[in-house]
VODREN-170785 format. One record per residue (C-alpha): residue in three letters; chain; x negated, y, z. Coordinates in steps of 0.1 Angstrom, whole numbers, plus 2048, in hexadecimal, padded with zeros to 3 digits. Example, Ala and Ser with C-alpha at 12.3 -4.5 7.8 and 13.67 -1.06 7.14 Angstrom:
% residues 2
<type:Ala; mol:A; X:785; Y:7D3; Z:84E> $
<type:Ser; mol:A; X:777; Y:7F5; Z:847> $
This chain:
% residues 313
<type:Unk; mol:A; X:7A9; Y:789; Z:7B6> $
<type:Unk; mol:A; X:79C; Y:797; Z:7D5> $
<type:Unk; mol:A; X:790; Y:7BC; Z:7D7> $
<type:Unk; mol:A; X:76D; Y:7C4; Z:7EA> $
<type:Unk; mol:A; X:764; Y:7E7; Z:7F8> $
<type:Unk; mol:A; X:741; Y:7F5; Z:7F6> $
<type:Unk; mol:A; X:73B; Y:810; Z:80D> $
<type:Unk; mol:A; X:727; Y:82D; Z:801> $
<type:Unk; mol:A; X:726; Y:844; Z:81D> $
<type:Unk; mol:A; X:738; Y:848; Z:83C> $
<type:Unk; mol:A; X:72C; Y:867; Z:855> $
<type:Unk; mol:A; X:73A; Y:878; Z:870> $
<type:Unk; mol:A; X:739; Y:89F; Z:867> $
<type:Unk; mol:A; X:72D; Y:8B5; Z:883> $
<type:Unk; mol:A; X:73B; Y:8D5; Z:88F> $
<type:Unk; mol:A; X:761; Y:8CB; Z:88D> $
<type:Unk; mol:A; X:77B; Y:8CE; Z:8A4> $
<type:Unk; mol:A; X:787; Y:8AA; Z:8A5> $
<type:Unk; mol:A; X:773; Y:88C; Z:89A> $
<type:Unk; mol:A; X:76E; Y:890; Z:873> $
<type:Unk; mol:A; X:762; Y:873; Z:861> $
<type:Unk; mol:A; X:75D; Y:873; Z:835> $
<type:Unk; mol:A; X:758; Y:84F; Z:827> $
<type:Unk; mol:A; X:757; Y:848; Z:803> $
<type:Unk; mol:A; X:75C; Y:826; Z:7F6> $
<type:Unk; mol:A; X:75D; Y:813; Z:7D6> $
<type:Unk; mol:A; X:776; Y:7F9; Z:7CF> $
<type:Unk; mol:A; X:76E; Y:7D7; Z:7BA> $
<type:Unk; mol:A; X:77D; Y:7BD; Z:7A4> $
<type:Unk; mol:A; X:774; Y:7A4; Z:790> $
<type:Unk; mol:A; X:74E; Y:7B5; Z:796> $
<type:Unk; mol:A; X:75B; Y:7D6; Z:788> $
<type:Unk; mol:A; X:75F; Y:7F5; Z:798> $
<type:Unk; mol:A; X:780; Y:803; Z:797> $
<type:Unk; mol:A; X:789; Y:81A; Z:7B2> $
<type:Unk; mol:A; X:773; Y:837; Z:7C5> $
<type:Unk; mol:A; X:787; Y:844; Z:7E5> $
<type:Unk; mol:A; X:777; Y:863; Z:7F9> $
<type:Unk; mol:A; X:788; Y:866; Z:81A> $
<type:Unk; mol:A; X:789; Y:884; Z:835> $
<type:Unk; mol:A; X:795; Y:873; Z:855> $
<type:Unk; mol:A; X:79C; Y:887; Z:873> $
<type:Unk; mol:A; X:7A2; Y:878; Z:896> $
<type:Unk; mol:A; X:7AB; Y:888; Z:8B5> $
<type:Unk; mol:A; X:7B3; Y:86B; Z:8CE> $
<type:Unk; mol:A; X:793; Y:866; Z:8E1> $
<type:Unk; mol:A; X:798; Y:83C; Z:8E3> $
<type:Unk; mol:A; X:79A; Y:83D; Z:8BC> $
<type:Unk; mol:A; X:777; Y:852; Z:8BE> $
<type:Unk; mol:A; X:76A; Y:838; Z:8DE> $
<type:Unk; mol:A; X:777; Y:81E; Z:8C1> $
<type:Unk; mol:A; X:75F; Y:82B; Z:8A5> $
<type:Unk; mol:A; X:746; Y:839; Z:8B2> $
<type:Unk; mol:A; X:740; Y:820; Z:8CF> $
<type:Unk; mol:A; X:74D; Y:7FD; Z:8C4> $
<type:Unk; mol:A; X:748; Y:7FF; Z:89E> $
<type:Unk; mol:A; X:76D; Y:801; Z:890> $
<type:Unk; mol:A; X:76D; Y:805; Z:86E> $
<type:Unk; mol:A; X:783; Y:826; Z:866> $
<type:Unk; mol:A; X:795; Y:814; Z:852> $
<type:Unk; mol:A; X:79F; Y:7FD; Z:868> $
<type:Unk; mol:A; X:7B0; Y:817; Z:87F> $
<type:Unk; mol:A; X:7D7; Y:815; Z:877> $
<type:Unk; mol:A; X:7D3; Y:7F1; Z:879> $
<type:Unk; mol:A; X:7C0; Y:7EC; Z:89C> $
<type:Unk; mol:A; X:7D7; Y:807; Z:8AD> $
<type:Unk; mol:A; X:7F9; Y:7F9; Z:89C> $
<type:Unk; mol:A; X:7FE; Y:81A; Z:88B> $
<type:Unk; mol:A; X:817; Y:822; Z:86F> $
<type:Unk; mol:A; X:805; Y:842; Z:85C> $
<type:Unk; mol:A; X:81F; Y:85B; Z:848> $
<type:Unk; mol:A; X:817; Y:859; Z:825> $
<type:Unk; mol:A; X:812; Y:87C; Z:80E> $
<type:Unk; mol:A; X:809; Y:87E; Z:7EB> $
<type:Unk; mol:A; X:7FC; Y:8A0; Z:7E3> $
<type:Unk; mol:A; X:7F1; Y:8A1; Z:7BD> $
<type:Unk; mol:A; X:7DF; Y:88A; Z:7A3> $
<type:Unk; mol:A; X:7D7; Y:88E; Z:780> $
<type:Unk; mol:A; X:7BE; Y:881; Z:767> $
<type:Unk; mol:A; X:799; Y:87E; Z:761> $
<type:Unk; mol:A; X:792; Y:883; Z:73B> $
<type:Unk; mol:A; X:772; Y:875; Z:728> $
<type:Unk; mol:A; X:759; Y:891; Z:733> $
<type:Unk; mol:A; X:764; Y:890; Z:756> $
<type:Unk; mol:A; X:77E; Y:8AD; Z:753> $
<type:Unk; mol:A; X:79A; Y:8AA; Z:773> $
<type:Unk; mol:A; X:783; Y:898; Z:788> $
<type:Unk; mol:A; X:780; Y:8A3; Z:7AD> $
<type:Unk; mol:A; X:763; Y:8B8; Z:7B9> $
<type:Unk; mol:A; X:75F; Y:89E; Z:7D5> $
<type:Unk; mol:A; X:757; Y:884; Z:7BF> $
<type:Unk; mol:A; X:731; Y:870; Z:7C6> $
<type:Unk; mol:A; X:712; Y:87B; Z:7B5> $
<type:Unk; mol:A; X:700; Y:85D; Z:7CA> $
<type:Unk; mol:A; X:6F9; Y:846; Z:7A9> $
<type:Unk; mol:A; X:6F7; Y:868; Z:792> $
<type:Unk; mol:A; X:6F5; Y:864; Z:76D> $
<type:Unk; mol:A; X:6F2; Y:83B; Z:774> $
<type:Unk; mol:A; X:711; Y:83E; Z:788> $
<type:Unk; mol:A; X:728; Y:81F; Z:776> $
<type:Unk; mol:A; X:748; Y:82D; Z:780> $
<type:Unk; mol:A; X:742; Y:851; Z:775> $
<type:Unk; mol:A; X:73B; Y:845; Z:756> $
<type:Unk; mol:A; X:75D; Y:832; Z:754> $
<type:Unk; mol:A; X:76A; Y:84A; Z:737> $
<type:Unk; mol:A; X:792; Y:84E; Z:744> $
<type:Unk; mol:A; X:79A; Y:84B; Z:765> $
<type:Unk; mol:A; X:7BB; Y:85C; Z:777> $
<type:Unk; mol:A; X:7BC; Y:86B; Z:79E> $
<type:Unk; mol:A; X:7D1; Y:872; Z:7BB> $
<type:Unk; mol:A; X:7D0; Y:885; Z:7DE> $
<type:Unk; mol:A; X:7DF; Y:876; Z:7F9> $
<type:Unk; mol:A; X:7E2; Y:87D; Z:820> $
<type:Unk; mol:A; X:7E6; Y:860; Z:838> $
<type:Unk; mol:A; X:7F2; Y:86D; Z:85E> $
<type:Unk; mol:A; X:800; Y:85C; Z:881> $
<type:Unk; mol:A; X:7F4; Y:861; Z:8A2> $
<type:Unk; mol:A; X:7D5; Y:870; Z:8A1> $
<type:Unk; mol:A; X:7C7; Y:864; Z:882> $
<type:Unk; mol:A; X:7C9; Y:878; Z:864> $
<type:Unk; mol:A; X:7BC; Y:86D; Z:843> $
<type:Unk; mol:A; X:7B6; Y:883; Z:823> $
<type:Unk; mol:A; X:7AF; Y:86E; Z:80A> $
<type:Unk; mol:A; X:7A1; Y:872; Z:7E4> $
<type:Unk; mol:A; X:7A4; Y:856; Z:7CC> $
<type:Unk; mol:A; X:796; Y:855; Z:7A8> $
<type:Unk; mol:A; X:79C; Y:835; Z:797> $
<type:Unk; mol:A; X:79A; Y:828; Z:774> $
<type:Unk; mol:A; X:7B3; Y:829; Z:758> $
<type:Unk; mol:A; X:7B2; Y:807; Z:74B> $
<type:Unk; mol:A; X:7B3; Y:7F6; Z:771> $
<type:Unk; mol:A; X:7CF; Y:7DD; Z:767> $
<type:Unk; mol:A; X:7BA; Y:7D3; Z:742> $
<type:Unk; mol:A; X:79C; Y:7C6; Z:756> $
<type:Unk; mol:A; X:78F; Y:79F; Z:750> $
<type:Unk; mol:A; X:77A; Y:78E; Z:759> $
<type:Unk; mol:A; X:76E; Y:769; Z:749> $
<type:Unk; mol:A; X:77D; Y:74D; Z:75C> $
<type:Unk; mol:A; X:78A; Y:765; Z:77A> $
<type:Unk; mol:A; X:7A8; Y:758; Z:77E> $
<type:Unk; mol:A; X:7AD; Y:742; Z:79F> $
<type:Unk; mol:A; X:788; Y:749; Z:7A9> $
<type:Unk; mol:A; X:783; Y:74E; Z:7D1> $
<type:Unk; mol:A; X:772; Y:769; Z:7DC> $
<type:Unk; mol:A; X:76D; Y:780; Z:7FA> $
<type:Unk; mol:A; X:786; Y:793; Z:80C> $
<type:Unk; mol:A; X:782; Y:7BA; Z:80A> $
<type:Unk; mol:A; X:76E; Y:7C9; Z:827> $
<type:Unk; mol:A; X:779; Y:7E5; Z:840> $
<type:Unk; mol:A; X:78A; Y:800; Z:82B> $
<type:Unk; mol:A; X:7A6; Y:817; Z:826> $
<type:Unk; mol:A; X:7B3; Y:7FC; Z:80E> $
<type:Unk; mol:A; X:7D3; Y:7EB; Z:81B> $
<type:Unk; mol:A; X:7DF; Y:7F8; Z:83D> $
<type:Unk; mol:A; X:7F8; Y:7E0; Z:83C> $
<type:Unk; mol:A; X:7E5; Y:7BE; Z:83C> $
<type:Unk; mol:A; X:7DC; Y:7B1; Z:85D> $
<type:Unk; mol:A; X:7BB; Y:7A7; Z:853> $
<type:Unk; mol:A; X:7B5; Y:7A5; Z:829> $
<type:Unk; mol:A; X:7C5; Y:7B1; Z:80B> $
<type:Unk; mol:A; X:7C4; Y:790; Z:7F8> $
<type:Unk; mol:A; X:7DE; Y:77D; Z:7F4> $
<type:Unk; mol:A; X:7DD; Y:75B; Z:7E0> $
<type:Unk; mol:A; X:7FD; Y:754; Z:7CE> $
<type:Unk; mol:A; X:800; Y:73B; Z:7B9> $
<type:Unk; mol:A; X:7FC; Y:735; Z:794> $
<type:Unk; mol:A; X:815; Y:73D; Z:777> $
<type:Unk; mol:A; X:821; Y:761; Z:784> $
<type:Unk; mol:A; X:81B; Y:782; Z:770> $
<type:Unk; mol:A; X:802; Y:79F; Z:77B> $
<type:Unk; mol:A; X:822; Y:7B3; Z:77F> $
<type:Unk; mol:A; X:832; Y:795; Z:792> $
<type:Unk; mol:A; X:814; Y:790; Z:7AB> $
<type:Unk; mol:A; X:818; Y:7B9; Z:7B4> $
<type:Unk; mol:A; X:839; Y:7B2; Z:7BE> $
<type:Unk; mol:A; X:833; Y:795; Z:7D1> $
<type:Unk; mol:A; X:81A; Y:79F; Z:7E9> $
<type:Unk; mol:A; X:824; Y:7C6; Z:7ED> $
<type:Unk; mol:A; X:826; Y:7CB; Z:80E> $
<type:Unk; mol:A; X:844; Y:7E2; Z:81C> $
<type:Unk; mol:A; X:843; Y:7F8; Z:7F8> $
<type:Unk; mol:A; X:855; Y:7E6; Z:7DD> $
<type:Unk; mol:A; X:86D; Y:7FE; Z:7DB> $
<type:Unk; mol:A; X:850; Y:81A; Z:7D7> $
<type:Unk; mol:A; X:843; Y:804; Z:7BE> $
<type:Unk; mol:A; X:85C; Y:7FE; Z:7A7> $
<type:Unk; mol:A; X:86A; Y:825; Z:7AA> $
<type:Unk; mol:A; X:846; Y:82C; Z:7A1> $
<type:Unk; mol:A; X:844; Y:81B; Z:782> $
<type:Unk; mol:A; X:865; Y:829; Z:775> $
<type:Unk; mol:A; X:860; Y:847; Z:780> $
<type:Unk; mol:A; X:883; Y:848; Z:790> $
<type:Unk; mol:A; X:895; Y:845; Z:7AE> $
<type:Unk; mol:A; X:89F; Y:820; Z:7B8> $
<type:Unk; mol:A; X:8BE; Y:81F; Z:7CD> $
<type:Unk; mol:A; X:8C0; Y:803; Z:7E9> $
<type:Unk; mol:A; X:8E2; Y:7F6; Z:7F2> $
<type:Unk; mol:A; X:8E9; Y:7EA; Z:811> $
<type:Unk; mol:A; X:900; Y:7C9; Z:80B> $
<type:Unk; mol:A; X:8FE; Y:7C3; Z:831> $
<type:Unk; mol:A; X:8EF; Y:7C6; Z:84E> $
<type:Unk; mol:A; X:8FF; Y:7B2; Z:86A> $
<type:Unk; mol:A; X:8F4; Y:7AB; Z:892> $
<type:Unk; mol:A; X:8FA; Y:78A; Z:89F> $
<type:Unk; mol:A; X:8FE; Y:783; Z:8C6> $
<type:Unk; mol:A; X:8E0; Y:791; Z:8D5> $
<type:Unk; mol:A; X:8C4; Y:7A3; Z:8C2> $
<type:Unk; mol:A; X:8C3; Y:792; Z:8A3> $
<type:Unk; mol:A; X:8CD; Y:79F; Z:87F> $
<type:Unk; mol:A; X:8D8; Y:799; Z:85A> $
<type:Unk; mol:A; X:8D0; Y:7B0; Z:842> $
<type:Unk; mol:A; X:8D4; Y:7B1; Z:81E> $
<type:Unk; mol:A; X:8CA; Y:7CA; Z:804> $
<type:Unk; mol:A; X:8C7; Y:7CF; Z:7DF> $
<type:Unk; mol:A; X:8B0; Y:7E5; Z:7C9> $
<type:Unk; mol:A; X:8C5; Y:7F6; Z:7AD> $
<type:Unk; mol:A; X:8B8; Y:80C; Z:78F> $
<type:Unk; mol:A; X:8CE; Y:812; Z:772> $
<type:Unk; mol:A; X:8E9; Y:7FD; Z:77C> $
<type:Unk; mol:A; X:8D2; Y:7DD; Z:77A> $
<type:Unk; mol:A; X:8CB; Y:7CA; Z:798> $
<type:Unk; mol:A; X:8A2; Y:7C8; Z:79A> $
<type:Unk; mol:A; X:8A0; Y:7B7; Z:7BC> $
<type:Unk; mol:A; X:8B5; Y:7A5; Z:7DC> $
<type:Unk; mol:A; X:8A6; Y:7A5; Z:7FC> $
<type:Unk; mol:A; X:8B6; Y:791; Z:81C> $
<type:Unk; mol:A; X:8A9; Y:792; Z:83C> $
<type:Unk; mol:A; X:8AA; Y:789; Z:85E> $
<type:Unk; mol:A; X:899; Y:79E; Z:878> $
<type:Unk; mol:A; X:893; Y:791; Z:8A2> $
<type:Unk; mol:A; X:891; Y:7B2; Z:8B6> $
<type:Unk; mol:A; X:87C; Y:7A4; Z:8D0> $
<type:Unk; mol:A; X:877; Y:7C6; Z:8E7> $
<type:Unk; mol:A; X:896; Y:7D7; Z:8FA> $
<type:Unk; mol:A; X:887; Y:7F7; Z:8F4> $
<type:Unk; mol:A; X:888; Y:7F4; Z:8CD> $
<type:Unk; mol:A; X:8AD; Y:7E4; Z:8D2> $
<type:Unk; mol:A; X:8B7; Y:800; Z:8E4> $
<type:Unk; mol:A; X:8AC; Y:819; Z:8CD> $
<type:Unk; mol:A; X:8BB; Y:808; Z:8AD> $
<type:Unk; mol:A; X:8DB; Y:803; Z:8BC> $
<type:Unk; mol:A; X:8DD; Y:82A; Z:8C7> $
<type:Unk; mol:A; X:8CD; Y:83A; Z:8AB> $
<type:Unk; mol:A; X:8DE; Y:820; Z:894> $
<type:Unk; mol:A; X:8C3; Y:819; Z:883> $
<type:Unk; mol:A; X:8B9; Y:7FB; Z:869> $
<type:Unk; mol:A; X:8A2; Y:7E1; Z:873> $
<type:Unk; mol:A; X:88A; Y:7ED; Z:857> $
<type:Unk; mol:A; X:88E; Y:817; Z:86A> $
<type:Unk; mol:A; X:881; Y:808; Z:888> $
<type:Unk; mol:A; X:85C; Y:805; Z:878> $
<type:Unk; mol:A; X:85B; Y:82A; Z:876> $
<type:Unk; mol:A; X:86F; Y:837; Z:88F> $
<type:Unk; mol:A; X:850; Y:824; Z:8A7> $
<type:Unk; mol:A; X:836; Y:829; Z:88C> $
<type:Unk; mol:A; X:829; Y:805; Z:891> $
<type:Unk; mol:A; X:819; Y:7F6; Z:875> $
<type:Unk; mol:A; X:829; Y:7D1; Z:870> $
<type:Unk; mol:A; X:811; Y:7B6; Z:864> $
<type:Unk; mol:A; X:81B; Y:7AA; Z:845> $
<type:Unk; mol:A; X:81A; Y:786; Z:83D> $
<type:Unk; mol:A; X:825; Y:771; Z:81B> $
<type:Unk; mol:A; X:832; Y:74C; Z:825> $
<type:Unk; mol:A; X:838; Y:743; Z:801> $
<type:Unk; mol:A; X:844; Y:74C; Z:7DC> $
<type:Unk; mol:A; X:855; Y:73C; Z:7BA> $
<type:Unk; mol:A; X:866; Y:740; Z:7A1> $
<type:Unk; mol:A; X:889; Y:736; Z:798> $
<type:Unk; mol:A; X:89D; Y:73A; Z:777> $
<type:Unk; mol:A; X:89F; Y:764; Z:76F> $
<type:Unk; mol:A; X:88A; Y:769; Z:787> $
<type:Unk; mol:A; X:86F; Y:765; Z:7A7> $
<type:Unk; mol:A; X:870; Y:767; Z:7CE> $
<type:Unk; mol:A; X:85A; Y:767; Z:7EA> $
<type:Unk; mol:A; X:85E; Y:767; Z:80E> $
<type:Unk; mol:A; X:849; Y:778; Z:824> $
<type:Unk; mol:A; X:848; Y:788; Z:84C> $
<type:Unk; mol:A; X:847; Y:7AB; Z:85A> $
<type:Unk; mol:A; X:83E; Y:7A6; Z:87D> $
<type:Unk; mol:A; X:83B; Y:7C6; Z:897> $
<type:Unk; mol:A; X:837; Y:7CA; Z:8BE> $
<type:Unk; mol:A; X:860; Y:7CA; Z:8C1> $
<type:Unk; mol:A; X:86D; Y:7BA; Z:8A3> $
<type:Unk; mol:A; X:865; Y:798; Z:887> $
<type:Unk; mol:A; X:875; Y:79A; Z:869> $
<type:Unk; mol:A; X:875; Y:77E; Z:851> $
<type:Unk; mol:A; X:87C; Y:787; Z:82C> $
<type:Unk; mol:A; X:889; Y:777; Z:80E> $
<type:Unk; mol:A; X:886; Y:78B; Z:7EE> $
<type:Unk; mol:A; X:890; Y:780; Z:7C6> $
<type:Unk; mol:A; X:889; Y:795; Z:7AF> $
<type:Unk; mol:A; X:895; Y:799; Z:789> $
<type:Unk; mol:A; X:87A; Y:787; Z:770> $
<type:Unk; mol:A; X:887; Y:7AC; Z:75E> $
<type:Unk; mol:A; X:87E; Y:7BF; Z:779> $
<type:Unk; mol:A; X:862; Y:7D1; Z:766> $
<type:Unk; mol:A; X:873; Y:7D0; Z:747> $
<type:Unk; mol:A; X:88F; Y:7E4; Z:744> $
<type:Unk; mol:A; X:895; Y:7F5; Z:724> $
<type:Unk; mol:A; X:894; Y:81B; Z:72B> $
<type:Unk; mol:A; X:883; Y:83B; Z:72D> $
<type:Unk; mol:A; X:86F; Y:838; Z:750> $
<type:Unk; mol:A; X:858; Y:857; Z:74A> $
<type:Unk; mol:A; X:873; Y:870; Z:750> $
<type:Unk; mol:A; X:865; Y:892; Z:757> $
<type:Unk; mol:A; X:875; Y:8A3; Z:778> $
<type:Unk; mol:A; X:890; Y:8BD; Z:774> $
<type:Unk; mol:A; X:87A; Y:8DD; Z:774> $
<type:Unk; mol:A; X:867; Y:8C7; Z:757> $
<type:Unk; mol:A; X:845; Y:8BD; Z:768> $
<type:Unk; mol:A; X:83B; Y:898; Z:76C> $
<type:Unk; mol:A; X:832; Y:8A0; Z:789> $
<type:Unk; mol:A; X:832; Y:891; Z:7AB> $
């Protein structure tokens, strides 16, 4: 289902050496409110300013419009218990004791910065505990509205939504239309490391290349990933061949954000694919991914607590 944004408030603060901007925004599904992000962003590139202030560019919107690939931090989170206890002081009084969210009885949190090129991002989010329990009556396959300008999913090129078709799993549908972060997402959930193998990663005659990768954890095989990337700029060539870097490096070592785009997806017997484009200023990559029907299944202890014995981040 597609996810809306409802802006709350967004004000330039006064007084600050760069361009300060705080948002707050709710996030909606299936008509229920299950996100609030507060955001700090900080810009010190006076077209990004000319860009808000002048032609009405979302702040949202920025990494997209200027093709920029933002450094990701997390710097805490935690949990929101039934009389508010753990909840940020930054956190909207707008609806007060009528608020719907607020009155959402557990909820969990995190902090998170966002950086690249003159943008910085600081970035609050408070969002309910039971998120992946939501229904709604006859939701499923039901159009709706893409999500507005927000802080949502750098990655798209225009919406978050992506219809897939029927018969795959929540957990299936998370996988298939991740953008750039499976493995984040699947070392997330078990709360380990997931090591990628290169298999192999070949150059043909000119700029084109074969690349082939796996995702191990525990000795099982969760996904495998073949590629072949068109490094359309000399510039980017040059670079990869003399730093000797992987197709997927060159993203970040130009901080360009790729547009992501999913061509199709299926199932076949153990498991499901999809295949989908990354496509930046010097380089298209076209992807085919199959992942293990298992993938979210395997039978072990994923909550391991670090070594100095905090579940920390």
């Amino acid at each position: 289902m597609p996810v809306t944004v409802t802006t709350l408030y967004n004000h330039r603060v006064d007084g600050m050496a760069r361009a300060t901007y705080e948002r707050q925004v709710d996030l909606t599904v299936l008509g229920m409110i299950f996100a609030r992000c507060t955001s700090t962003v900080s810009v010190d590139r006076a077209d990004i300013v000319r860009a808000i202030e002048e032609r009405g560019v979302a702040i949202g919107q920025l990494f997209r419009l200027y093709n920029i690939l933002p450094s990701f931090e997390l710097l805490d989170a935690g949990h929101v218990g039934r009389n508010g206890e753990g909840a940020a002081p930054i956190m909207s009084d707008e609806f007060g004791a009528s608020d719907p969210f607020l009155k959402v009885s557990k909820r969990f949190w995190r902090d998170y910065t966002l950086e690249g090129e003159g943008v910085e991002c600081r970035i609050h989010e408070d969002i309910r505990s039971d998120l992946f329990e939501l229904r709604a009556p006859g939701s499923e396959g039901t159009d709706g509205a893409g999500p507005g300008p927000s802080l949502g999913d750098i990655m798209a090129p225009a919406a978050t939504f992506s219809r897939l078709p029927p018969g795959f799993t929540p957990m299936q549908r998370l996988l298939l239309t991740a953008n750039g972060n499976v493995e984040r997402i699947l070392s997330s959930y078990y709360n380990q490391p997931v090591q990628l193998l290169v298999m192999l990663n070949h150059r043909r005659d000119g700029a084109v290349y074969d690349r082939q990768v796996t995702l191990i954890l525990d000795n099982r095989q969760l996904m495998i990933a073949k590629s072949t990337c068109f490094v359309t700029d000399p510039h980017w060539l040059a670079v990869m061949d003399q730093e000797r870097l992987s197709v997927g490096a060159l993203f970040r070592r130009f901080n360009a954000l790729p547009t992501f785009t999913l061509h199709s997806a299926g199932k076949v017997p153990g498991g499901f694919w999809r295949q989908y484009q990354l496509k930046g200023d010097g380089v298209v990559c076209e992807i085919n991914e199959t992942f293990d029907d298992s993938a979210f299944e395997l039978d072990m202890d994923y909550a391991h607590p670090t070594p100095n014995g905090a579940y920390g981040i």
